[in-house]
ROTITI-488992 format. One record per residue (C-alpha): residue in one letter; z, x, y. Coordinates in steps of 0.2 Angstrom, whole numbers, padded with zeros to 4 digits, always signed. Layout:
% residues N
AZXY...
//
This chain:
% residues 555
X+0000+0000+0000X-0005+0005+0018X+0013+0009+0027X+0004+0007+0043X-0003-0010+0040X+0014-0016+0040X+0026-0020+0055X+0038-0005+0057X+0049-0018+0068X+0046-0033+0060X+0041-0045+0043X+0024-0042+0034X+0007-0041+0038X+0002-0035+0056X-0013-0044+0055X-0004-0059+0047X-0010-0075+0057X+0002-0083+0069X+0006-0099+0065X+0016-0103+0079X+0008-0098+0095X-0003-0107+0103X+0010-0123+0098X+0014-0127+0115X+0024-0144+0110X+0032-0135+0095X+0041-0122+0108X+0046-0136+0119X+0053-0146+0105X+0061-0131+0100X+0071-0127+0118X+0074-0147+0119X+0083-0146+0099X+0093-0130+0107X+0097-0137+0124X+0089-0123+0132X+0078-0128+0147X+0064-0115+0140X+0062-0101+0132X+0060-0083+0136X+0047-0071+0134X+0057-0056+0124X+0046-0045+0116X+0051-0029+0107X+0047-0013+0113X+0033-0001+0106X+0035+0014+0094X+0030+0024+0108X+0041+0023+0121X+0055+0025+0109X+0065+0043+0108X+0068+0046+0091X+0083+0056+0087X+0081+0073+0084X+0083+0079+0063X+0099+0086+0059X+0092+0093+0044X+0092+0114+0044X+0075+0123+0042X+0079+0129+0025X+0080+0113+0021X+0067+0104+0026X+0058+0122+0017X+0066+0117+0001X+0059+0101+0000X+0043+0103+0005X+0043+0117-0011X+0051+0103-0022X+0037+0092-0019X+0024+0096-0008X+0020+0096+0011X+0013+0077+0009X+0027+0068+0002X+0037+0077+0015X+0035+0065+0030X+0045+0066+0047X+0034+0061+0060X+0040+0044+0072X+0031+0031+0063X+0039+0036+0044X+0056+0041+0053X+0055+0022+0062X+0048+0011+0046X+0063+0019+0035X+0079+0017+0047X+0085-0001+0043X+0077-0014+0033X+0074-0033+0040X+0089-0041+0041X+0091-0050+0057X+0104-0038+0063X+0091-0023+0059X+0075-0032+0068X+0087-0034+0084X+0091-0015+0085X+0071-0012+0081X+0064-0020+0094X+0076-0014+0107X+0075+0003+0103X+0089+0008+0092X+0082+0019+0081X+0098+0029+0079X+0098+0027+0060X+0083+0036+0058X+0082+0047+0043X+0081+0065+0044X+0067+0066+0033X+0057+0054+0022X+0054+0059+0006X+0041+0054-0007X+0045+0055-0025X+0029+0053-0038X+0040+0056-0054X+0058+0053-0061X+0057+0074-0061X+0055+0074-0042X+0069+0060-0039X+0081+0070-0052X+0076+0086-0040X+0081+0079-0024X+0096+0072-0032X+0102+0088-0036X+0098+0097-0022X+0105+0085-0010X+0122+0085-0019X+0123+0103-0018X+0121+0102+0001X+0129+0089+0007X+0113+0077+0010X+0114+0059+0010X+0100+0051+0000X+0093+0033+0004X+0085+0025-0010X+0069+0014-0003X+0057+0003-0011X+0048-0010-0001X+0063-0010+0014X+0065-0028+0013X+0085-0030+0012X+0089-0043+0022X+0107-0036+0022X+0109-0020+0029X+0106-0012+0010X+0092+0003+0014X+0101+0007+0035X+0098+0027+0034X+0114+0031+0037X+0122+0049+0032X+0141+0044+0034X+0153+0058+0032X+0136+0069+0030X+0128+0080+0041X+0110+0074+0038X+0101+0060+0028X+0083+0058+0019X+0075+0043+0013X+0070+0044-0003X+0056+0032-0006X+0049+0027-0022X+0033+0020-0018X+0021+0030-0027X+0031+0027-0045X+0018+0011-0046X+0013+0014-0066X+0016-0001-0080X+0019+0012-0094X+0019+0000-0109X+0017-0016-0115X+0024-0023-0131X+0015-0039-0133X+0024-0041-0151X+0042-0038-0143X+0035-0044-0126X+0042-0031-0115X+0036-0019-0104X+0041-0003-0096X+0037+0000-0078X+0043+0013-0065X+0054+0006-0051X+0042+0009-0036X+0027-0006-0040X+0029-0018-0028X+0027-0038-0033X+0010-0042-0030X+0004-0025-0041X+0016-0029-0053X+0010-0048-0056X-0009-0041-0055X-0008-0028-0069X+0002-0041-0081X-0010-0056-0077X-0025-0046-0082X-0019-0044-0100X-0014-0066-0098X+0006-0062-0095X+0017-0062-0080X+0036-0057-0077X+0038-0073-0066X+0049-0065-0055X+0044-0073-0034X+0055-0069-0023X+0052-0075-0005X+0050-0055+0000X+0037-0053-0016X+0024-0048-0005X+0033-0031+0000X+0047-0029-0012X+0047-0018-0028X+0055-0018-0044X+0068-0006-0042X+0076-0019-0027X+0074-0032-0037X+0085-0025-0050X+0097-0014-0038X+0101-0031-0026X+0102-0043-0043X+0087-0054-0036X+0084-0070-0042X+0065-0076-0040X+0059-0094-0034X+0053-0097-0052X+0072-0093-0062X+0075-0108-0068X+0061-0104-0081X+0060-0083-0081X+0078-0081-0074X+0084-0068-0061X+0082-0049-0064X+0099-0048-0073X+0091-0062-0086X+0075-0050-0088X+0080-0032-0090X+0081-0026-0105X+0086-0006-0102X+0086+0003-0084X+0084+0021-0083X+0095+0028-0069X+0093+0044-0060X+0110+0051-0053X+0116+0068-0045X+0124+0074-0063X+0105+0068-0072X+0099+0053-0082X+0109+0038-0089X+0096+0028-0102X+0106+0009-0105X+0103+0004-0123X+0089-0006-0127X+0092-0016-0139X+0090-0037-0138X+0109-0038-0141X+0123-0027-0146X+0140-0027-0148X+0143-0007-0145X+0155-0009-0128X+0148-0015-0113X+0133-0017-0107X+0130-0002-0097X+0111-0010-0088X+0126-0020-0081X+0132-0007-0069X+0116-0004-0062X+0113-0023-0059X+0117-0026-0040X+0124-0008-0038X+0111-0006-0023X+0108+0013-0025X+0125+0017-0024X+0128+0026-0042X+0111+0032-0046X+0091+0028-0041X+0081+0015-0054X+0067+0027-0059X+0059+0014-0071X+0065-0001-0082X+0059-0011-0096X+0059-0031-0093X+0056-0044-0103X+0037-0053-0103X+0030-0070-0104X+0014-0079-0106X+0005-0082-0091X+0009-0102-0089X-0008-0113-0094X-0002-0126-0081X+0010-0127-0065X+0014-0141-0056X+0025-0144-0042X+0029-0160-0035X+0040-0168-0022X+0052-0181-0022X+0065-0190-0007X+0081-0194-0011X+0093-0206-0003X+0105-0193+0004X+0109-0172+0000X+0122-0181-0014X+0110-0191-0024X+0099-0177-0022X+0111-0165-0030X+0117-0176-0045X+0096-0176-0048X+0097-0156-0049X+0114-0155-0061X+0108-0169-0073X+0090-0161-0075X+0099-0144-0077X+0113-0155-0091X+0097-0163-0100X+0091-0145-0102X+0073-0152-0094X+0062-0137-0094X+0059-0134-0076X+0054-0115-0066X+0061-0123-0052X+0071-0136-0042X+0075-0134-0025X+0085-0147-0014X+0083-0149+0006X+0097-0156+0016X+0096-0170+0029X+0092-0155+0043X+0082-0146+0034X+0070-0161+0028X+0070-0167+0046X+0067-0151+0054X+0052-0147+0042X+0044-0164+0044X+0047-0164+0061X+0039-0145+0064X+0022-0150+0055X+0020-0166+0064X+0020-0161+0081X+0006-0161+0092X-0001-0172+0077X-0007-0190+0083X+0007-0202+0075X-0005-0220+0073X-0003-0234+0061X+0000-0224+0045X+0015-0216+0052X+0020-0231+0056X+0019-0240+0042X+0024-0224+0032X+0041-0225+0043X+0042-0246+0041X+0043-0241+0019X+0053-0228+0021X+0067-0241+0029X+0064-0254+0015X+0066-0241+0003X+0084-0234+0012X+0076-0218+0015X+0077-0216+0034X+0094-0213+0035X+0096-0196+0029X+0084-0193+0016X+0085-0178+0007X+0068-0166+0000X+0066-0161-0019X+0051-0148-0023X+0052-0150-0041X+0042-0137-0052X+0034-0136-0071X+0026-0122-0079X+0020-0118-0098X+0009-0127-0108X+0001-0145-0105X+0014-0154-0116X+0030-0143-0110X+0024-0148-0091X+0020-0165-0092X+0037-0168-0104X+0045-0159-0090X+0039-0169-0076X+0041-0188-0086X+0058-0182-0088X+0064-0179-0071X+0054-0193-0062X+0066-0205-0073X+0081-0195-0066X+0074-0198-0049X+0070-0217-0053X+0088-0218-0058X+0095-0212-0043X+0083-0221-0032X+0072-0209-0026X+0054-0208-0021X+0041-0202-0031X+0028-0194-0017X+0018-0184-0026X+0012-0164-0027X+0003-0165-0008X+0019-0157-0004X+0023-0147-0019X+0006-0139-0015X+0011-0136+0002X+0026-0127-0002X+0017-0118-0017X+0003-0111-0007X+0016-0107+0010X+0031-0100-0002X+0030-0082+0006X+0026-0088+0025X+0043-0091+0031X+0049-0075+0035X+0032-0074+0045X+0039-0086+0059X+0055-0076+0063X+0046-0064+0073X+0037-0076+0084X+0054-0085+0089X+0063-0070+0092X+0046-0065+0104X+0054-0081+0114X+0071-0077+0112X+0077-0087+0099X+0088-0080+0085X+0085-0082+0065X+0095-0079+0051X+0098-0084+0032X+0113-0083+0021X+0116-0090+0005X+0130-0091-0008X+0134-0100-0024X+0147-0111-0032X+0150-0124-0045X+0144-0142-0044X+0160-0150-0040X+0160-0136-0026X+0143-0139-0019X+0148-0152-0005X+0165-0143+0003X+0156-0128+0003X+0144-0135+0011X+0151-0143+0024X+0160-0130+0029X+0147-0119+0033X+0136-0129+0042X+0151-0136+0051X+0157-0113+0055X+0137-0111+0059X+0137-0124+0073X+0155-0121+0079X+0151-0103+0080X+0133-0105+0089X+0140-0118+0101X+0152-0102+0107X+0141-0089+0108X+0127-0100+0116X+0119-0091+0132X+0124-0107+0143X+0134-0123+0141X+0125-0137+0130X+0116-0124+0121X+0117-0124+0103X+0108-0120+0086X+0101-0128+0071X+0107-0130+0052X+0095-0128+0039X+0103-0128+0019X+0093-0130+0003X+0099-0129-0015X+0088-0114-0022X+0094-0111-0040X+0104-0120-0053X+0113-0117-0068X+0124-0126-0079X+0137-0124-0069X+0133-0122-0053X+0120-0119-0038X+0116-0107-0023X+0115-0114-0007X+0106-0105+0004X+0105-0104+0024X+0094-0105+0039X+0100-0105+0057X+0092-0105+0074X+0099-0103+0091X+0094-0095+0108X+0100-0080+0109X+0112-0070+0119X+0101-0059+0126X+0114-0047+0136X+0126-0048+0120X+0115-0054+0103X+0122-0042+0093X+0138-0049+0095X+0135-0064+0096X+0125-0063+0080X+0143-0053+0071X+0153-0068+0079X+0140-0080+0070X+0140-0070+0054X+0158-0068+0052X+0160-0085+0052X+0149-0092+0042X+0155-0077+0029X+0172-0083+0031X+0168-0100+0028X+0160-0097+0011X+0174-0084+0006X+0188-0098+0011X+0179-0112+0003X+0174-0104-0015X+0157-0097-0014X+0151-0079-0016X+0147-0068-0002X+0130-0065-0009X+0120-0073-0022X+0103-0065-0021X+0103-0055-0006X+0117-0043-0009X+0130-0035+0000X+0124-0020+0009X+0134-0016+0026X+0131-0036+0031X+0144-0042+0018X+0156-0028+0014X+0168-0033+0024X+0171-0049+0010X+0167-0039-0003X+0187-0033-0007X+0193-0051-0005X+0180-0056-0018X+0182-0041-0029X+0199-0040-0028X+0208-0021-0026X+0207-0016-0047X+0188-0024-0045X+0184-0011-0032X+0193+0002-0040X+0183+0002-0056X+0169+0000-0045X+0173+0016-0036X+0175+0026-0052X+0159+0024-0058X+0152+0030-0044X+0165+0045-0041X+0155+0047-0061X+0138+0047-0057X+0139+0054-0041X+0153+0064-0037X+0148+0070-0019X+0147+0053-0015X+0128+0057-0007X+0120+0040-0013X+0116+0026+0000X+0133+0028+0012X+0141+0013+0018X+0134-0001+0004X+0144-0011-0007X+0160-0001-0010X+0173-0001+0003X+0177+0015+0011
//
């Protein structure tokens, strides 16, 4: 992948089309539904009137790498030194387009092989170096910030050109593949023998394997393929003392698991060079479909009884009243609304579903008869519970625009609007107090760090994933920005929203991770012998403590 076709400052594509500009009545709907008067023109600055910091890495050093692995893989001009500092969290795009590139790495380095990754491992250690792992960049939590911590210099390491699928078993169906391939080469090289991994994450456009396994993702698609601890079958880790190979067997009752350490461990005690993961059959049919419930409840009793009745689904995802609004509401502007809408509006009514009607994208994959079984089966859940039926216009739509939303966060924040996620999970019984009392934190906390009075923000929620027990809920908020204080009003928001969840039995992260964003929970959730195990395996594998400073592990 081209680096420099990618925004250094921003999400995806910098050629990706805009959908937002140009939407005149969508901005003004936006500044009336924050209670700002209008909104500002805030863009970010440019690569080249940013002063970089100077490396901190000695001569010698920079020497020894470039003899390790050759002058090419050895990158320290401003672009390299800008596009590895933070990844693209809110909080890290903020300090990007102002300027603050004060985490940028000494050095970027590009490792081809495990041989090179082992080699800067070692050397690094030896010297003190602090080493940030990279794949695509895309942690949305402060998990790849290029920070050197007690050190007196810091490379990135990026894994990007460690892209080979190295086997395929198609009678075991696994596959082993080096951590560095990004999604969409990933999907390509499996689908052209007729198999897939399954795993679509929203980021899958720019995120690699190694991520997925180093922040326990979870991919759109998990009710079906399951999340990355549900697909690896072995991991093989590069640290500072050398190599830890996990077992790879399909079950064992030898001790632990040890794939299960590297699972969400975000570089901290060792680098995924390569893994092998489980394989499917590309599905013969998908279909996703939508539905409107009464009210977020009905909604969720849908989700948890298709989940009970084991109905093969890849995915169910709930919206909220807000977020159902707020999406309708966003493609009909600047539509004309005539007779159909009105009449769609009149049914609705009779139906009991204007009050505070609730989305469901509902999606099948596999064969003909495990797809259609699938959808009979929840359509008479949804009959139960008395929702509407209103077909797979907008399944499609979601289908075909499942990577775009991280695309409009760079347009709002060119008007000074601020957008962030979060998400969590709990059990069922938990689902509405958790709930509530994040959404009811999210508008507290944006009301008080609003730039004027009557100002405030909007609350998006969805139910992502499910399981037997339990869902995520997951998190979209909007508000104008404090534009002489954003940072901190975007801590003041973050902390409590965080507090909310920790407080009301959800986990501080579900897919994203904990990187620097969430560490300050990560103790309460952990609990003090939690984070004591957690710091001797890393004291272990990396006893200089040189990997990825300031993720995960307290202190």
């Amino acid at each position: 992948m081209d680096r420099k076709k990618i925004r250094w400052n921003g999400w995806g594509w910098n050629e990706a089309h805009d959908e937002l500009s140009g939407r005149a009545e969508l901005w003004a709907w936006l500044a009336h539904e924050t209670g700002m008067p209008t909104l500002l023109a805030t863009p970010p600055r440019e690569l080249k009137d940013i002063k970089l910091p100077s490396s901190r890495l000695r001569g010698e050093e920079r020497s020894r790498f470039v003899a390790m692995l050759g002058a090419e893989q050895v990158r320290d001009d401003d672009y390299e030194r800008a596009f590895h500092a933070l990844g693209r969290s809110y909080h890290d795009v903020l300090r990007m387009r102002a300027g603050d590139l004060t985490t940028a790495p000494d050095l970027v380095l590009y490792a081809r092989n495990q041989a090179d990754v082992l080699a800067v491992l070692a050397y690094a250690s030896e010297q003190g170096i602090a080493v940030v792992p990279f794949g695509g960049g895309t942690s949305v939590v402060g998990g790849v910030t290029a920070s050197h911590g007690t050190f007196g210099a810091v490379v990135t390491l990026d894994l990007s050109k460690m892209d080979r699928v190295l086997d395929v078993d198609r009678i075991s169906m696994t596959a082993e593949i080096e951590a560095g391939i990004y999604g969409p080469a990933l999907e390509k090289a499996l689908q052209a023998q007729g198999l897939t991994l399954g795993h679509y994450p929203q980021s899958f456009e720019f995120s690699t394997l190694g991520g997925w396994i180093a922040h326990a993702g979870a991919g759109q698609q998990s009710g079906r393929y399951g999340r990355s601890s549900d697909w690896l079958v072995s991991v093989t880790l590069a640290t500072p003392r050398g190599v830890l190979i996990t077992d790879n067997f399909p079950a064992s009752a030898a001790g632990p698991r040890l794939k299960d350490i590297v699972i969400g461990s975000e570089g901290e005690f060792g680098i995924v060079s390569q893994a092998r993961v489980r394989i499917h059959e590309a599905p013969a049919k998908k279909i996703y479909t939508g539905f409107l419930f009464k009210d977020f409840q009905s909604g969720t009793e849908a989700l948890r009884t298709a989940i009970r009745e084991e109905i093969p689904t890849a995915m169910l995802r709930l919206s909220d009243a807000d977020e159902t609004r707020i999406y309708r509401t966003m493609a009909d502007i600047g539509k004309p609304q005539g007779l159909k809408a009105a009449l769609t509006e009149r049914f609705l009514a009779m139906r009991g579903l204007d009050r505070a009607p609730a989305a469901v994208i509902a999606g099948f994959e596999g064969d003909a008869d495990e797809v259609a079984d699938g959808l009979a089966s929840f359509k008479k859940i949804a009959k139960r519970l008395g929702a509407l039926s209103v077909g797979e216009s907008m399944g499609k739509r979601w289908y075909e625009g499942r990577f775009h939303g991280p695309y409009m966060r760079d347009p709002m924040m060119d008007r000074g609007v601020g957008v962030d996620t979060l998400e969590t999970s709990t059990s069922w019984s938990n689902i509405p107090k958790l709930h509530r009392a994040v959404v009811t934190a999210l508008h507290t906390a944006m009301v008080e760090t609003a730039p004027r009075p009557g100002a405030r923000g909007i609350v998006m929620g969805h139910i992502s994933h499910t399981y037997p027990d339990g869902a995520s809920l997951y998190f979209t908020y909007i508000f104008p920005r404090q534009l002489d204080a954003e940072v901190a009003q975007w801590r003041a928001i973050k902390k409590a929203a965080s507090d909310a969840i920790a407080a009301n039995g959800g986990t501080i992260s579900h897919h994203h991770g904990v990187g620097e964003d969430h560490l300050p929970w990560i103790a309460q959730e952990k609990g003090e012998l939690g984070i004591a195990v957690l710091r001797a395996i890393k004291h272990t594998l990396d006893p200089k403590g040189i990997l990825n400073p300031g993720k995960l592990i307290p202190g």
